[in-house]
N, C-alpha and C positions, 0 to 999 in steps of 0.2 A: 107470468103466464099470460095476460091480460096482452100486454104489450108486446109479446110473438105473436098473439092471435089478430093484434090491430096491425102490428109490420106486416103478416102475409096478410092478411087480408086488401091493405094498401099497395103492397106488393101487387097482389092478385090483378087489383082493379084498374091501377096504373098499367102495368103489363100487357093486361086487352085491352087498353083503350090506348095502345103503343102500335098495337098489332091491329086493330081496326083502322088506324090514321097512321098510318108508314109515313115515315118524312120522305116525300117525293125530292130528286135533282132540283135546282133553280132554273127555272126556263128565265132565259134573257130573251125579251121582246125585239124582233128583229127592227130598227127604224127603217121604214118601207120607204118614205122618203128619199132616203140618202143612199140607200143600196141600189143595184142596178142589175139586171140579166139582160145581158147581150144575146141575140140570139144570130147565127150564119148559116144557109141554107145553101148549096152546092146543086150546079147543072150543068149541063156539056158545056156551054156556052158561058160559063165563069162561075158566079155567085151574089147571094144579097145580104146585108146586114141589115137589123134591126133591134127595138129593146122592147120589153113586155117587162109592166109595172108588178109588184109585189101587193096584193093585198093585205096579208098578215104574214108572218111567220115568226116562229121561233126557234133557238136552239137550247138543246137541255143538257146541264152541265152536273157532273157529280165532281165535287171542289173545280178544278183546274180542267178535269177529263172530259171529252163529249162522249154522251151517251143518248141522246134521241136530237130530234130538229121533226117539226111541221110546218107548212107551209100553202099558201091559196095565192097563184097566182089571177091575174085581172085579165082575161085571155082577149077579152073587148078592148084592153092596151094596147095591142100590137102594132108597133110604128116602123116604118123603114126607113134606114137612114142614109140610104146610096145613094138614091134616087129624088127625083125634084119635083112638085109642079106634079102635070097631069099623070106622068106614069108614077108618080110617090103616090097617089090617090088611087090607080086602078091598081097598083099590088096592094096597098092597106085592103081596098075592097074586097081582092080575090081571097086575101087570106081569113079574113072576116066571114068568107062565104061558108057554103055546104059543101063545097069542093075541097076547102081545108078545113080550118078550124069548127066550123058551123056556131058562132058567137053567140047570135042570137037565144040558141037554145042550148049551150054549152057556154054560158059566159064564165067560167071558173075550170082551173084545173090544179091538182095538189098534189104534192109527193109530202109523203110520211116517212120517215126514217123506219127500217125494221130491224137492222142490225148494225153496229158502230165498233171497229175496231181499231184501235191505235195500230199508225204504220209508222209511227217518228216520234221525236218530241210535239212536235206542233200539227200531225198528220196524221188522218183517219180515211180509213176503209169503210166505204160505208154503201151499205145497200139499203133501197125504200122502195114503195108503192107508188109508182107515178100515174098518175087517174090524166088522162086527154078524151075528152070526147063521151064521158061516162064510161071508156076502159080502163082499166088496173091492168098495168103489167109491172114487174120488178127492175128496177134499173140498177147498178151500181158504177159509181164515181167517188175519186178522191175528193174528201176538204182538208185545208189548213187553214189550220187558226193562229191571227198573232193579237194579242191585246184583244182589241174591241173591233178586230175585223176576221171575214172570213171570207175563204175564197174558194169555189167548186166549180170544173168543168164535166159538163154530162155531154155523151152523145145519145142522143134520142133515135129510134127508129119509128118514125113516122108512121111505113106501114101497120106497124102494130097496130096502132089505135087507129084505122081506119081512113087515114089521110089518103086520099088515093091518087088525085090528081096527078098525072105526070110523070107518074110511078114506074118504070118498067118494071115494079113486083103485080104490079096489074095490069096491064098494057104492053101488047108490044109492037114491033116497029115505030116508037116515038124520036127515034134519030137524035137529032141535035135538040129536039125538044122533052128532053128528057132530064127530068127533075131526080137529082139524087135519094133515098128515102134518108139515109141520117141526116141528121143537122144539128149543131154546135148550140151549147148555154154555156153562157159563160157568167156567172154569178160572184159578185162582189158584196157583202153584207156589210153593213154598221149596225153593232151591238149598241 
């Protein structure tokens, strides 16, 4: 009798202190280093390329499966990489500015995973909160994972978060001076 009442009792106590501390997925630290986000931005007149550094992120795995990823981009990173010399300096500038990004006072932006679904062996559906500019709106884009790499293309709508510049969603008659509002990430991770 002694020894049911010490089993549940052990039972008991173990139990809720199983159910207070859930064993959380393993998040793998994303190396911020070695990964990279391309970023392509589209206007009558052609297009630019650039990359914008990683400051942390991770992804969260239950065994083999993804099931979250967060993320803080360095938005004071933004470099172009078409361009040379004086005009590689005055686009880094403009995008730095308040007419895009506004750095200064927004130097960070992050997307948070909110829902993850497998679309393949190695292939998730995945939707997050992308924060630009201190707005949240919901983005979703596919990841694939193989090993210790991950790969995700997002298109962003710029207008959302208040990017206005050049925008015909703000402005019109801007012609050939007319900045597309999506623009292309292309993110390559090392786990």
């Amino acid at each position: 009798m002694k020894k049911t009442i010490l089993s549940l009792a052990l039972t008991a106590v173990f139990g809720l202190t199983a159910l207070a501390n859930p064993i959380d997925g393993e998040k793998k630290a994303v190396k911020v280093d070695e990964s990279t986000v391309t970023w392509k931005a589209y206007k009558v007149t052609g297009s630019h390329t650039g990359t914008i550094a990683l400051k942390s992120g991770n992804l969260e795995f239950d065994g083999d499966k993804l099931t979250g990823g967060e993320f803080v981009v360095d938005m004071t990173s933004i470099t172009n990489t078409d361009l040379e010399g004086e005009y590689k300096g005055k686009l880094e500038g403009h995008l730095n500015s308040d007419d895009f990004f506004a750095t200064a006072t927004n130097p960070t932006s992050s997307l948070v995973f909110t829902k993850v679904e497998a679309s393949g062996k190695n292939s998730y559906k995945v939707t997050g909160d992308l924060t630009i500019k201190g707005i949240t709106k919901p983005v979703a884009f596919d990841v694939s994972i193989y090993g210790s790499k991950a790969t995700a293309t997002l298109k962003v709508d710029r207008a959302a978060y208040n990017v206005k510049y050049g925008s015909g969603s703000f402005f019109d008659n801007l012609g050939d001076k007319t900045i597309y509002d999506e623009f292309d990430l292309v993110v390559d991770l090392q786990l």
